[in-house]
C-alpha positions in Angstrom: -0.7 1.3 -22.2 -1.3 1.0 -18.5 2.6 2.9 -17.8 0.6 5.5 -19.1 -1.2 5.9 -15.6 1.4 4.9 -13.2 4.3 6.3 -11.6 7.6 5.4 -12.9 8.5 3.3 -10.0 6.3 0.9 -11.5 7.6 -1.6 -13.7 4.8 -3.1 -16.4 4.1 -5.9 -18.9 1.4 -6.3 -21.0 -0.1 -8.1 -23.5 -2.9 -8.4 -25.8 -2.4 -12.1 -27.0 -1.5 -15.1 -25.7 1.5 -16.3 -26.6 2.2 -19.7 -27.7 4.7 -21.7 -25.9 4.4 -20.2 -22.1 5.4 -22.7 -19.2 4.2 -22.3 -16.1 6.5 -23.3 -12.6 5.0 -26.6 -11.5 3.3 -25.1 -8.2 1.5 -23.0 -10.5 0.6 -25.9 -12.8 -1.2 -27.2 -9.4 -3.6 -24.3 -9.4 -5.0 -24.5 -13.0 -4.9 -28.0 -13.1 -8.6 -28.5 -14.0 -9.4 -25.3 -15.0 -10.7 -24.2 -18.7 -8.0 -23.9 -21.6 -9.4 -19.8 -21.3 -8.5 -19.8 -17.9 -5.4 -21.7 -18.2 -4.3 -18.9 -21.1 -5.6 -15.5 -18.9 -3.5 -17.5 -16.1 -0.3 -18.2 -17.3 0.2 -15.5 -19.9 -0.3 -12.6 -17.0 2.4 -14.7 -14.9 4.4 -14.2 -18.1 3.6 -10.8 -17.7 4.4 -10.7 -14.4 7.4 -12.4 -14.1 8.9 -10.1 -17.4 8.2 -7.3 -14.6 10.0 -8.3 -11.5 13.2 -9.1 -14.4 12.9 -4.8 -14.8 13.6 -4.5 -10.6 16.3 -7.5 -10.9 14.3 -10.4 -9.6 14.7 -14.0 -11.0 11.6 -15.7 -12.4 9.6 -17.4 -9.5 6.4 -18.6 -9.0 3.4 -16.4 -8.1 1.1 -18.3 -6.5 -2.9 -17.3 -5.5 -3.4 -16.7 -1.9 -5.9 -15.7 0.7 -8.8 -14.4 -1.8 -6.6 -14.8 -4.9 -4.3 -12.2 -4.0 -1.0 -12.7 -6.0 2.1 -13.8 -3.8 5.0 -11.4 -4.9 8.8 -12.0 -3.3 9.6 -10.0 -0.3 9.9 -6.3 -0.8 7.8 -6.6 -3.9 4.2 -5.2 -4.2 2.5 -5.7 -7.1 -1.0 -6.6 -9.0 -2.2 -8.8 -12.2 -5.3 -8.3 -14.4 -6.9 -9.9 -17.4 -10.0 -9.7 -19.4 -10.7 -10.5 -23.4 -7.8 -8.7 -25.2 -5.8 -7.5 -22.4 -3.3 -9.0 -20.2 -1.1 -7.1 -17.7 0.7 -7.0 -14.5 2.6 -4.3 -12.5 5.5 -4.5 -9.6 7.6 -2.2 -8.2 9.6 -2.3 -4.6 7.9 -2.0 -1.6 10.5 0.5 -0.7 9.3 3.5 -3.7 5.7 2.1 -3.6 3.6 1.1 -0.3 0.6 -0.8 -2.9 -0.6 -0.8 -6.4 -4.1 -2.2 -8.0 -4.9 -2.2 -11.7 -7.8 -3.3 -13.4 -8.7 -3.7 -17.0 -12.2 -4.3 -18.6 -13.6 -4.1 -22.2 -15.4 -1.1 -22.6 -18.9 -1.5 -22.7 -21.8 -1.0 -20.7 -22.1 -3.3 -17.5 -24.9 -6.0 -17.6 -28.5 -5.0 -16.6 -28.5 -4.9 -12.7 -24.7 -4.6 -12.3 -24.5 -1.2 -11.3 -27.2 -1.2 -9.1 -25.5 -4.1 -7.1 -22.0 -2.4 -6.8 -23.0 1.7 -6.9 -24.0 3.6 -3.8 -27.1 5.9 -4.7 -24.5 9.1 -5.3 -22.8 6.7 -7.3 -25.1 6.2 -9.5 -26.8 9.6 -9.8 -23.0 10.8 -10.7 -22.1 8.0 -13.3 -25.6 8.9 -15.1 -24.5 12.8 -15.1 -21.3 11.9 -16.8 -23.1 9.3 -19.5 -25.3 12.4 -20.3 -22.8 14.6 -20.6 -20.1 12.6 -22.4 -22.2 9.3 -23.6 -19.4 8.0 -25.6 -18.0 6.8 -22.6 -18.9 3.4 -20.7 -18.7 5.3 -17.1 -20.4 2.5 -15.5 -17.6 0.1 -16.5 -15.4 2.6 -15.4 -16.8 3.2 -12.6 -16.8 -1.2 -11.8 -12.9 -0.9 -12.6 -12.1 1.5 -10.3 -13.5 -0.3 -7.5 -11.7 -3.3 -8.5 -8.8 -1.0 -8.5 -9.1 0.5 -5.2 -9.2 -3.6 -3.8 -6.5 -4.5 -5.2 -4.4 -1.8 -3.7 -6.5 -1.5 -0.3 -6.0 -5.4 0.6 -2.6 -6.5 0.6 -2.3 -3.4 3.1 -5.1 -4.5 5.5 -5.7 -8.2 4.8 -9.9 -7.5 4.9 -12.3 -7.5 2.3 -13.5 -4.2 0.9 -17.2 -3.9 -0.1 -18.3 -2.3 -3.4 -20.7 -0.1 -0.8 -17.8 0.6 1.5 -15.6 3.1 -0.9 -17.4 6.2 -2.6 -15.5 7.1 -5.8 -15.9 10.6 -7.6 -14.9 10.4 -10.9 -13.2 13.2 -12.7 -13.2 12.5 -16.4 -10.0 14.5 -17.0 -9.0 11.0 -16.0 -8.4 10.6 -12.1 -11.1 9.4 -9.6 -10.7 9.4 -5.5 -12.4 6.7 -3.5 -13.4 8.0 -0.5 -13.6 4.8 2.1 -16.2 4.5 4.2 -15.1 2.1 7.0 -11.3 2.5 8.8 -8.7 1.7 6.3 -5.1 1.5 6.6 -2.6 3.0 8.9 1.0 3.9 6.8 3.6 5.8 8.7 1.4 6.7 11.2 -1.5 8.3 9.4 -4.6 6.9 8.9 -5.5 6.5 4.8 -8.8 7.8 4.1 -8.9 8.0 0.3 -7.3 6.5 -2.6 -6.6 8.4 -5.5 -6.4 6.9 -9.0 -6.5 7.3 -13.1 -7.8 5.5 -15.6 -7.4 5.7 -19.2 -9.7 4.4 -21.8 -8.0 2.9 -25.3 -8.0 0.3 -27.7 -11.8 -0.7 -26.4 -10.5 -1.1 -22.9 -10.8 1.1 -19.5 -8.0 0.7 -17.5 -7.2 2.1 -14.4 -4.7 2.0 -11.5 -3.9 3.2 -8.0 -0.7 3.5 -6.9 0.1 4.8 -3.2 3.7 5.6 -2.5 6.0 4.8 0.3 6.6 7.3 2.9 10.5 6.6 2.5 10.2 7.0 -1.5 
């Protein structure tokens, strides 16, 4: 589903099972070692995913390892960005070259947990996401709202190496299906010019919200 809000350059896998039979590379057997048979499944079945992906741009199987703040660790000239959650697992590359960063997210829909929002929505935030759940209540825009931020993230840190607060991006949703995260602190220089925003889309289907940003290159 997630092609659906991506540019072409993008090459995508996903799943919505776990297939039986999946082998992970040894380095990545390291990582999961003592972790959960959930977390063992979400783990390798999105490196499934993932490696499935860097086959469409002509790139062998190799592992993808967790690195600073569990950032994924694509091959050179690769950018790229894994998610999972109940039901759902996917994972998008595409060459540095067409696409400077990339960040998806998926959730279930349905409404955050009590205090959630309050802990990761600015005050505009919040007055904005309850406008939209008045107006259109058979939407979760909470949860949509907490993907998008995730979203944002994933594509604002492999190009500055920092953490991004939930308070330190203000994201407008549009529910035509796009959003823009306006950041609030510097953010990354490309080609020259500062990036002040990052635009995405999300789609909402099969009881899931995804959504995605996807910047491209300069030379693309």
């Amino acid at each position: 589903m997630i092609e659906r809000i991506l540019p072409p350059a993008v090459a995508v896998v996903e799943s919505f099972t776990d297939p039986a039979g999946l082998r992970l590379f040894p380095e990545e057997e390291k990582v999961i070692a003592n972790s959960v048979p959930k977390r063992r499944r979400e783990f390798t079945t999105v490196r499934d995913c993932a490696r499935r992906a860097l086959g469409q741009l002509g790139i062998a199987p190799t592992p993808i390892l967790p690195g600073t703040r569990g950032a994924p660790g694509w091959p050179a000239g690769v950018v790229g960005s894994m998610t999972h959650c109940d039901g759902y697992r996917g994972a998008v590359v595409a060459h540095a070259a067409a696409i400077a960063t990339v960040g998806v997210d998926a959730e279930p829909h349905a409404p955050l947990p009590d205090g959630v929002l309050d802990a990761i929505a600015l005050p505009a935030e919040q007055a904005r996401t309850a406008a939209l759940a008045a107006a259109r209540p058979e939407f979760c825009w909470d949860r949509l709202l907490f993907s998008a931020k995730e979203s944002v993230y994933k594509a604002w840190f492999p190009l500055t190496g920092r953490w991004l607060d939930f308070a330190e991006a203000d994201i407008v949703v549009d529910p035509a299906g796009t959003f823009v995260a306006r950041l609030l602190v510097p953010g990354p220089v490309l080609d020259g010019v500062p990036v002040t925003t990052f635009r995405g889309r999300f789609l909402v289907d099969r009881d899931l919200v995804l959504t995605a940003v996807a910047i491209p290159s300069a030379t693309s």
